[in-house]
N, C-alpha and C positions, 0 to 999 in steps of 0.2 A: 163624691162618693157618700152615700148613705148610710148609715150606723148598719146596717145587717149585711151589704157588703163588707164593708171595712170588720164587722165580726168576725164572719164567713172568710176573706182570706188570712187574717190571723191566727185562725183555725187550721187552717190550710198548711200556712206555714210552722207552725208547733207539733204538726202532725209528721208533716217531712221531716223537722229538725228530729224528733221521738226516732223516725224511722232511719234515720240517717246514725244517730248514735247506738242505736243498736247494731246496725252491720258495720259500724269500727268497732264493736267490741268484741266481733266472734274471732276468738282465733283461728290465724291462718293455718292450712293445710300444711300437713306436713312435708315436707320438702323430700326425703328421698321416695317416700310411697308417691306424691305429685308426677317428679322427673319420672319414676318407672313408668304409670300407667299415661299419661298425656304427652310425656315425650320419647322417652326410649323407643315405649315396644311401636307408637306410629312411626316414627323415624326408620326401622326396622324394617314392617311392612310395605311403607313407599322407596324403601332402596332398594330390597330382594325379590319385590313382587311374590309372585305364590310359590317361591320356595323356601319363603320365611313361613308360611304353613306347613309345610310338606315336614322340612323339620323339626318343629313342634309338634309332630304326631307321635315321633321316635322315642316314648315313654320315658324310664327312669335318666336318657341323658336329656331330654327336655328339659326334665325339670332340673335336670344340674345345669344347662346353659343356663335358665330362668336363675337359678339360685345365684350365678354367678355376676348375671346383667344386673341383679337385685342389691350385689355386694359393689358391683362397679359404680351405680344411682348414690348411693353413700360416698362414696370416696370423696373427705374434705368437710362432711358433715359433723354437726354433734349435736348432743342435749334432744331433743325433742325431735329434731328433722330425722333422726337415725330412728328405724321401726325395725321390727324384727322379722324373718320373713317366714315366721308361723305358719300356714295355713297358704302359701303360695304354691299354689299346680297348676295346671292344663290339660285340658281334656277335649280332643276332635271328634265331631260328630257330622254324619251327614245330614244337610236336612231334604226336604221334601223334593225339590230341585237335583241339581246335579252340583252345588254349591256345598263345599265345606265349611262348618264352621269350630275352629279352634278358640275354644272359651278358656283363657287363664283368671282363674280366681287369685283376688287377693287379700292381703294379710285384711283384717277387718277394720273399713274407714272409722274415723271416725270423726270428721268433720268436713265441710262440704269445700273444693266440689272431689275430694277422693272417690274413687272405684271401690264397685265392690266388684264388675267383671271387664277386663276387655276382651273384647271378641273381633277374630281379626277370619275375616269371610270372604272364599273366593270361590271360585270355577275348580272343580274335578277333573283331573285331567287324566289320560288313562296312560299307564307303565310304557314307558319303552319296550316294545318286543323284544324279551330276552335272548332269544336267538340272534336277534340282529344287533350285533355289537359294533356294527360302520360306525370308524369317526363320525361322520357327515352327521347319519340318523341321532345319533347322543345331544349332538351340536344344537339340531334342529331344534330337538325335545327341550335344551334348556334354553332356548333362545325364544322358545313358544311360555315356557312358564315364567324369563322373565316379565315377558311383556304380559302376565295377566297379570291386570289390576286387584290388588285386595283393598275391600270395605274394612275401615277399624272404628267398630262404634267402643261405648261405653257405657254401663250402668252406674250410676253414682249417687251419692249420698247427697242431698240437699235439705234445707230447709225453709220454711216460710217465714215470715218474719213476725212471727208469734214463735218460733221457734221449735216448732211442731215438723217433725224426719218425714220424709217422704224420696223416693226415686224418680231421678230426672235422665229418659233415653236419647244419647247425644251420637255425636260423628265430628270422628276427622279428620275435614279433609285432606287431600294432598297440598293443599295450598296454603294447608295452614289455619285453615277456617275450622272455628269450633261451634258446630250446627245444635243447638238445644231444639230437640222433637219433644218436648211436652212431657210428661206425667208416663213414667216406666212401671213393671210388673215389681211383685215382691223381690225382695234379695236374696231368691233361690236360683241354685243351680238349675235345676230341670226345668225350671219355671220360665229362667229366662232362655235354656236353649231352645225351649218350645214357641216362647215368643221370635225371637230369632227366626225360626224356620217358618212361620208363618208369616212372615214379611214378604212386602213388593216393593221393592226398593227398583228407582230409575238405574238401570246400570252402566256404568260408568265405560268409557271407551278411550282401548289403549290399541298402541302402534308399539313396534317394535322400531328405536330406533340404532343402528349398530356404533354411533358414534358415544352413546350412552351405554350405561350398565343396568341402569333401572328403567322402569314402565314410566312412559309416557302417557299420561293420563287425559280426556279431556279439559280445557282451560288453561294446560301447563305452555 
């Protein structure tokens, strides 16, 4: 090896040790804002399918469910992991499609990879004919919106390793996989439900099965 090689990889290597002690030093994410948005409310979504939306439309007890799933994510907590849930609502919107999308804002990240929205997005599906109160017809209806699958993406908080904020657009799956889609919109509300509604997402295909409660998803 050469003196400009042998330069060149201990460059190499002081550069990675540089990069490597900076991401042990960034403090971790707060633990009950974390559990809320990357496990709770997906947890939520792949058990209830679309009528873990439907319910989240239902205004001021929304957000007292949300206020109380936000107090349950604490339980056992302290010091720094406990945040306060400030600034936590949901708001459903149609977008362009026949797809809703219910965006819960939350309390303000503030270190990565915390949310600033999850949005949990599915198929519209239209009322049960009020007139027709048949057992059977009711049955049907919720055994049609079990089985639709809801998309749970995320807006979040990241940084580069200059330590310079920016928003990274994520997804998760039902499997558990947590999908980073690259470089997100500002951290507005309208901003990102307009992003939202301009997406072509592949969409995911579910079966209804009766020995389960929840949507079976592809790959499951």
């Amino acid at each position: 090896m050469n003196f400009k090689s042998w330069f060149e990889k201990n460059e190499e290597q002081r550069e990675l040790a540089r990069l490597r002690k900076i991401a042990q030093a960034r403090p971790r994410s707060r633990q009950q804002h974390y559990i809320f948005a990357h496990k709770m409310l997906p947890h939520i979504a792949f058990e209830f399918g679309a009528p873990s939306v439907f319910m989240l439309q239902d205004g001021d007890r929304a957000n007292d469910f949300l206020d109380k799933l936000w107090r349950d994510c604490g339980e056992g907590l302290e010091g720094r992991d406990l945040v306060s849930s400030e600034g936590l609502c949901v708001e459903t919107r149609r977008a362009q499609g026949e797809e809703l999308i219910c965006l819960v804002t939350l309390p303000s990240p503030v270190v990565a990879p915390e949310a600033y929205f999850v949005a949990l997005v599915c198929d519209d599906l239209p009322e049960p004919d009020a007139d027709d109160d048949a057992p059977d017809t009711l049955e049907l209806w919720r055994l049609l919106a079990r089985s639709t699958p809801v998309r749970v993406f995320t807006l979040e908080l990241s940084q580069d390793l200059n330590g310079r904020e920016h928003t990274v657009f994520c997804e998760w799956a039902s499997d558990g996989r947590h999908l980073n889609m690259g470089d997100g919109p500002r951290p507005d509300k309208d901003t990102f439900f307009g992003f939202l509604a301009t997406q072509e997402f592949p969409r995911p295909q579910a079966s209804f099965d009766p020995k389960r409660d929840n949507p079976v998803q592809e790959g499951e």
